[in-house]
FIKOLZA-1660 file (N, C-alpha, C; in steps of 0.1 Angstrom, whole numbers, plus 5000, padded with zeros to 4 digits):
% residues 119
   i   px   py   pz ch aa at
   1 6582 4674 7837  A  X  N
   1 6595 4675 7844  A  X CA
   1 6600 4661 7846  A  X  C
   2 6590 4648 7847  A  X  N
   2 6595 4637 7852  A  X CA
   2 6598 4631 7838  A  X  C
   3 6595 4638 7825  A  X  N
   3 6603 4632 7813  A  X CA
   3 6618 4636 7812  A  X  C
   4 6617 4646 7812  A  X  N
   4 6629 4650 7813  A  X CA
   4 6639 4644 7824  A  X  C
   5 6635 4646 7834  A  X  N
   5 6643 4636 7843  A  X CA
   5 6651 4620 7837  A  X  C
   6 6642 4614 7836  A  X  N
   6 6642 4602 7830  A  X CA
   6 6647 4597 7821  A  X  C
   7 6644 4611 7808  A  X  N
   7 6655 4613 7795  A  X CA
   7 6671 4609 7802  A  X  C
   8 6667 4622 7811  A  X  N
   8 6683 4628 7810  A  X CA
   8 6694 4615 7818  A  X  C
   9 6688 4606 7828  A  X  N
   9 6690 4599 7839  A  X CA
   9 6692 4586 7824  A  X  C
  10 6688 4579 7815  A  X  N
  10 6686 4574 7804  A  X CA
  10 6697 4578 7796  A  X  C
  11 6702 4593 7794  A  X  N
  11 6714 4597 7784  A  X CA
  11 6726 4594 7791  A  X  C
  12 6726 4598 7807  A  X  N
  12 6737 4594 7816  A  X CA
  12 6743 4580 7813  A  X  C
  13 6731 4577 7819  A  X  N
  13 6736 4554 7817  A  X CA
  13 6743 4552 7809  A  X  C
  14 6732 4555 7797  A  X  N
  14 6741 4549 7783  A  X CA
  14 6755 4553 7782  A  X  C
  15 6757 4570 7782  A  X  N
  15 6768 4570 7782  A  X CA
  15 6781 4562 7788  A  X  C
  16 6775 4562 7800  A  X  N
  16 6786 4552 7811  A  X CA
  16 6791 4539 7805  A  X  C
  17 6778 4533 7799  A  X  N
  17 6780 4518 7796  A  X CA
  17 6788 4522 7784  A  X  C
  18 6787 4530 7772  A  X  N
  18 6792 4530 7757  A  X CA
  18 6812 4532 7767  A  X  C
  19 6812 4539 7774  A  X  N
  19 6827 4546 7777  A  X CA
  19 6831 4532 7788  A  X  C
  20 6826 4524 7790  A  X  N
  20 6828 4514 7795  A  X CA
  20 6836 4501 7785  A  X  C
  21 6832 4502 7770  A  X  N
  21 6833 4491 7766  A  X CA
  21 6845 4497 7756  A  X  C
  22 6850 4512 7755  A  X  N
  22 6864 4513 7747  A  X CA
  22 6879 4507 7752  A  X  C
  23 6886 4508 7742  A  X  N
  23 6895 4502 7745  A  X CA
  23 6906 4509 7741  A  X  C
  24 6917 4511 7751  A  X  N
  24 6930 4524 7753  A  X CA
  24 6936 4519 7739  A  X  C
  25 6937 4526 7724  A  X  N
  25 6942 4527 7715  A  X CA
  25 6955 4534 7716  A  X  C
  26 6960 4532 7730  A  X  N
  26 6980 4531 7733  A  X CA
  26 6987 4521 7739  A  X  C
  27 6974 4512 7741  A  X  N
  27 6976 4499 7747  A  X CA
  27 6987 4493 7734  A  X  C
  28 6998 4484 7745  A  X  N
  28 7007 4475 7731  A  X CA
  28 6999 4465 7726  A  X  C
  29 7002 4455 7717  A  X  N
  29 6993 4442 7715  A  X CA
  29 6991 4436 7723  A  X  C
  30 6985 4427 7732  A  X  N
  30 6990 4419 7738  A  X CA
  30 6986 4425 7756  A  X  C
  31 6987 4434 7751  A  X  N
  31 6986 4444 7770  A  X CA
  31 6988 4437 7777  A  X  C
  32 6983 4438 7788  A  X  N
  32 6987 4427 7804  A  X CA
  32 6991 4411 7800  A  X  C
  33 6982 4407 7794  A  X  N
  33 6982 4389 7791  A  X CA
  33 6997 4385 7788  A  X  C
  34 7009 4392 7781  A  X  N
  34 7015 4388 7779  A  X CA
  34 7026 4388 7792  A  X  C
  35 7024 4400 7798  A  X  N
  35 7032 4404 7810  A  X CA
  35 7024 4395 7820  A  X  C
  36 7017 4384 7822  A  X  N
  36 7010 4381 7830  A  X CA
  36 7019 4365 7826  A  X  C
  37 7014 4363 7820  A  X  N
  37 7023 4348 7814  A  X CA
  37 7036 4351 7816  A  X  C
  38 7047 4357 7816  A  X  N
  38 7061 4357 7815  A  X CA
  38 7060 4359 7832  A  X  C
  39 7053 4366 7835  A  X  N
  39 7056 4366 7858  A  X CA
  39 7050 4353 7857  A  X  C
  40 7042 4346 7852  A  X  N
  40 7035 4337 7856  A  X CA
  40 7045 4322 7853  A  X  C
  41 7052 4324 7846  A  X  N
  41 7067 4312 7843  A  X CA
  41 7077 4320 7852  A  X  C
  42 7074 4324 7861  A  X  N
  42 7087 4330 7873  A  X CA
  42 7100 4335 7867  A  X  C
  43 7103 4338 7854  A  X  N
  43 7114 4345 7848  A  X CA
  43 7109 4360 7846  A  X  C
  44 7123 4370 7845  A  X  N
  44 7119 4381 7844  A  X CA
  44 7116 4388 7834  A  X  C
  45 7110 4399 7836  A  X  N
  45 7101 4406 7827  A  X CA
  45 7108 4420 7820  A  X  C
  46 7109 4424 7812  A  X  N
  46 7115 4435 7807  A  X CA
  46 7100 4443 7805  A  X  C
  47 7104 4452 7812  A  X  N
  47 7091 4463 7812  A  X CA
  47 7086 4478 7804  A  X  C
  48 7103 4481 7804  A  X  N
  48 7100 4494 7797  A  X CA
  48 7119 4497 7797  A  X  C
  49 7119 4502 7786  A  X  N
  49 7135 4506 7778  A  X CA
  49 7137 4525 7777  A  X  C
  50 7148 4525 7785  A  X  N
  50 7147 4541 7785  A  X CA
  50 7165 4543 7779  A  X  C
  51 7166 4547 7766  A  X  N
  51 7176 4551 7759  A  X CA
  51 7179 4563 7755  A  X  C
  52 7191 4568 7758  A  X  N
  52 7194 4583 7756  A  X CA
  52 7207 4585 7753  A  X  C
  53 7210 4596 7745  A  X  N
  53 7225 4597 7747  A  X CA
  53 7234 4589 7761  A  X  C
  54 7227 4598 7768  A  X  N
  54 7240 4598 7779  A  X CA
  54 7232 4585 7791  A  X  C
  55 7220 4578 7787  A  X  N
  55 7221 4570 7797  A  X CA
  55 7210 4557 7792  A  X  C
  56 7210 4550 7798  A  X  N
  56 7207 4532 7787  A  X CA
  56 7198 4526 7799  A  X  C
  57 7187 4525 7798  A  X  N
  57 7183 4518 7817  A  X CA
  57 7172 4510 7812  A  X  C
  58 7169 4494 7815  A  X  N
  58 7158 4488 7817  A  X CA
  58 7154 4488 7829  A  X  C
  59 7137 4486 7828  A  X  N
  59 7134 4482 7837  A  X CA
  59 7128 4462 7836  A  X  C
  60 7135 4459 7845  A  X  N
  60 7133 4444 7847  A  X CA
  60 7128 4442 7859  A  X  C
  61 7114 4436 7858  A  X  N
  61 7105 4431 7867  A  X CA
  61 7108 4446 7882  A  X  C
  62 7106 4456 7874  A  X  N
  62 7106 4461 7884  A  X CA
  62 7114 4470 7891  A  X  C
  63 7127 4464 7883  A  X  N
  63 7140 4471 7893  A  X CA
  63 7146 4479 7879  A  X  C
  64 7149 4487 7883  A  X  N
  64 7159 4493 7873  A  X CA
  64 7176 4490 7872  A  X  C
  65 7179 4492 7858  A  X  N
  65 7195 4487 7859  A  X CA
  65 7193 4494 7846  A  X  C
  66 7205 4496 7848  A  X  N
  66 7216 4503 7839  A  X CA
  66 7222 4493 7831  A  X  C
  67 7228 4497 7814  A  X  N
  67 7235 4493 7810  A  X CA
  67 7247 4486 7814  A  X  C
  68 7254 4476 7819  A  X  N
  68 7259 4473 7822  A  X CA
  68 7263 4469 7834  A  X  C
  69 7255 4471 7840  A  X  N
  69 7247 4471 7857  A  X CA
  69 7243 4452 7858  A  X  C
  70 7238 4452 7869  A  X  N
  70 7235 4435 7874  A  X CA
  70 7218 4435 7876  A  X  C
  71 7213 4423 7872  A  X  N
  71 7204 4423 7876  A  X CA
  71 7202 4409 7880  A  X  C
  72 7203 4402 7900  A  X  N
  72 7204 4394 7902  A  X CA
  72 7221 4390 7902  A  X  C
  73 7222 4380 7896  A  X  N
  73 7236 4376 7892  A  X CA
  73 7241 4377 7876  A  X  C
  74 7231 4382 7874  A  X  N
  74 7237 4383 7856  A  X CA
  74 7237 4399 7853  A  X  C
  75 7244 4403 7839  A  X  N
  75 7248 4418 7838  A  X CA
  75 7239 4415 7828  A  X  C
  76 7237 4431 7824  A  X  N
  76 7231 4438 7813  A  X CA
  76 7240 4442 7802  A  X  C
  77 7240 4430 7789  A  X  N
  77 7252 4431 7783  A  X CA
  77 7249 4440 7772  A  X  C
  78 7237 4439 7769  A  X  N
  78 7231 4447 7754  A  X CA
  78 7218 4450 7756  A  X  C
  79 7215 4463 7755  A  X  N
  79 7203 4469 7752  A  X CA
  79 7196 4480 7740  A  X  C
  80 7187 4473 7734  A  X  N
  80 7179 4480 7721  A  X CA
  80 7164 4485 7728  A  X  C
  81 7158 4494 7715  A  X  N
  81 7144 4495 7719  A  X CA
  81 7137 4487 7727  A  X  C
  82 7137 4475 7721  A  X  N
  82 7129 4463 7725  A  X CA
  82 7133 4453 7730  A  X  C
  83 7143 4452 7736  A  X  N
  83 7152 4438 7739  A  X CA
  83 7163 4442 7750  A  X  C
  84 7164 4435 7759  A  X  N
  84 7174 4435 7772  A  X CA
  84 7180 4419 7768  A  X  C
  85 7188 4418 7768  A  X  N
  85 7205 4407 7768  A  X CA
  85 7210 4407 7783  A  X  C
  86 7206 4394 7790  A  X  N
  86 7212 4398 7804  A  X CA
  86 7225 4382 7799  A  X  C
  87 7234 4382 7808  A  X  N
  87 7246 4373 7805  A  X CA
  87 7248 4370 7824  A  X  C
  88 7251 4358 7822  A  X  N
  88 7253 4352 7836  A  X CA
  88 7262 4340 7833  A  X  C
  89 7279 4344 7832  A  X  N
  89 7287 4333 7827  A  X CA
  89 7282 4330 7814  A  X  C
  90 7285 4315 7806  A  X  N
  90 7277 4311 7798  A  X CA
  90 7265 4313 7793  A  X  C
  91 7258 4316 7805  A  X  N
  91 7236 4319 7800  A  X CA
  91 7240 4331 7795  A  X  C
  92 7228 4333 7782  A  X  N
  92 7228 4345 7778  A  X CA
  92 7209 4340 7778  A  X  C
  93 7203 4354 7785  A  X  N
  93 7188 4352 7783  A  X CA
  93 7186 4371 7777  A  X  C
  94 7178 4365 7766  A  X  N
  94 7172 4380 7761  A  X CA
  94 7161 4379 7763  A  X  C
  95 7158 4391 7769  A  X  N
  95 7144 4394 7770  A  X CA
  95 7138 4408 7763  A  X  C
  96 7123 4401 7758  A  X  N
  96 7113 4413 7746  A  X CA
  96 7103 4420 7752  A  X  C
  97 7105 4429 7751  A  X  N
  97 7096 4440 7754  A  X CA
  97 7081 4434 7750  A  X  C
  98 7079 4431 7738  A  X  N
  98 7063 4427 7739  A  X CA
  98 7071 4415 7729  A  X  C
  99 7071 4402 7735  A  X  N
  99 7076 4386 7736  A  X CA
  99 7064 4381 7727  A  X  C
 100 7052 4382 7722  A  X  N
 100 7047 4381 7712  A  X CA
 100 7039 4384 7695  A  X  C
 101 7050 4400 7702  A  X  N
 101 7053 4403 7685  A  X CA
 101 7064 4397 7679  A  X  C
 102 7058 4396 7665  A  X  N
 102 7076 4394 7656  A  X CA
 102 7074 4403 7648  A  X  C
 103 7085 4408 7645  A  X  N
 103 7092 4416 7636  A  X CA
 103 7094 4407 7619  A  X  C
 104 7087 4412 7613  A  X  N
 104 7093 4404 7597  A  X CA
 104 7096 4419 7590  A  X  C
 105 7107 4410 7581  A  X  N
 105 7112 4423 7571  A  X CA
 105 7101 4421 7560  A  X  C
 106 7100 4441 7555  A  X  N
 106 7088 4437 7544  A  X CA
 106 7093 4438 7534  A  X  C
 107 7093 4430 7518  A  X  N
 107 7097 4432 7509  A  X CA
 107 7095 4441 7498  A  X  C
 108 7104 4446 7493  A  X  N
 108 7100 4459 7484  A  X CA
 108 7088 4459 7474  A  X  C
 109 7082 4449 7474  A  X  N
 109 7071 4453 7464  A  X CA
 109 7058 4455 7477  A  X  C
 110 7057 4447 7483  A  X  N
 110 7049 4452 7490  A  X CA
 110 7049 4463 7496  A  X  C
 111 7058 4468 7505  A  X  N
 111 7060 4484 7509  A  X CA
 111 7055 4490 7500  A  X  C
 112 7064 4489 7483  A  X  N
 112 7055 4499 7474  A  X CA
 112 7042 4497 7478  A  X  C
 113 7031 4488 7478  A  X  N
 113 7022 4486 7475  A  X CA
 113 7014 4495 7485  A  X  C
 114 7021 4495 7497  A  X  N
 114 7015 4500 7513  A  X CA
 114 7014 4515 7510  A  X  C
 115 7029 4520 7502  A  X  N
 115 7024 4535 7500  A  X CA
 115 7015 4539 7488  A  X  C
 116 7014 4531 7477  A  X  N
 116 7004 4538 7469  A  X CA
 116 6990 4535 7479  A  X  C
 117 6983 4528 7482  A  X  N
 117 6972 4523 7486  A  X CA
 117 6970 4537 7502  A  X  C
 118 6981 4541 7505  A  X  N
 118 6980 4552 7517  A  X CA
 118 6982 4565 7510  A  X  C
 119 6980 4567 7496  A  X  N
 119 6979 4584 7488  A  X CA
 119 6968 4585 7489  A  X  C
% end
């Protein structure tokens, strides 16, 4: 009986430590570190983009605003998936949903290349 115990007390652990060391595969790149550095330079953060027919809303550091709404003293002049445009007079600051991805266009031969290699 005290093998068994021991086993079983032995299959527990492990398990714990293995589910300890995954990593949330819906995590963006970058996860916190990046949102951690942009609060950490005291400018605002664009958090999350909610776009719909009938209604356009970032969230910036927190607060929600609407398309064309204020955030601070500047408006929300343009909003995409990934990107908030705030305008304050002259300043125009855009801010990226995940600030150290880039986007490159891919060229037609490689795309081809991406779908044969994924049949």
């Amino acid at each position: 009986m005290r093998h068994w115990t021991a086993l079983l007390l032995g299959l527990m652990s492990a398990a714990v430590a293995a589910a300890q060391v995954l990593s949330d595969p819906t995590r963006p790149p970058g996860g916190q570190a990046e949102s951690a550095e942009a609060v950490g330079s005291g400018g605002p953060v664009l958090q999350s983009v909610m776009l719909s027919p009938s209604r356009k809303i970032a969230v910036i550091s927190g607060e929600m605003v609407a398309l064309g709404g204020r955030y601070g003293s500047s408006k929300l002049v343009r909003l995409t998936e990934s990107e908030a445009v705030l305008k304050n007079g002259a300043d125009v600051m855009v801010l990226r949903l995940y600030p150290l991805v880039e986007k490159r266009a891919v060229s037609p031969a490689a795309a081809k290349s991406v779908k044969k290699s994924t049949k």
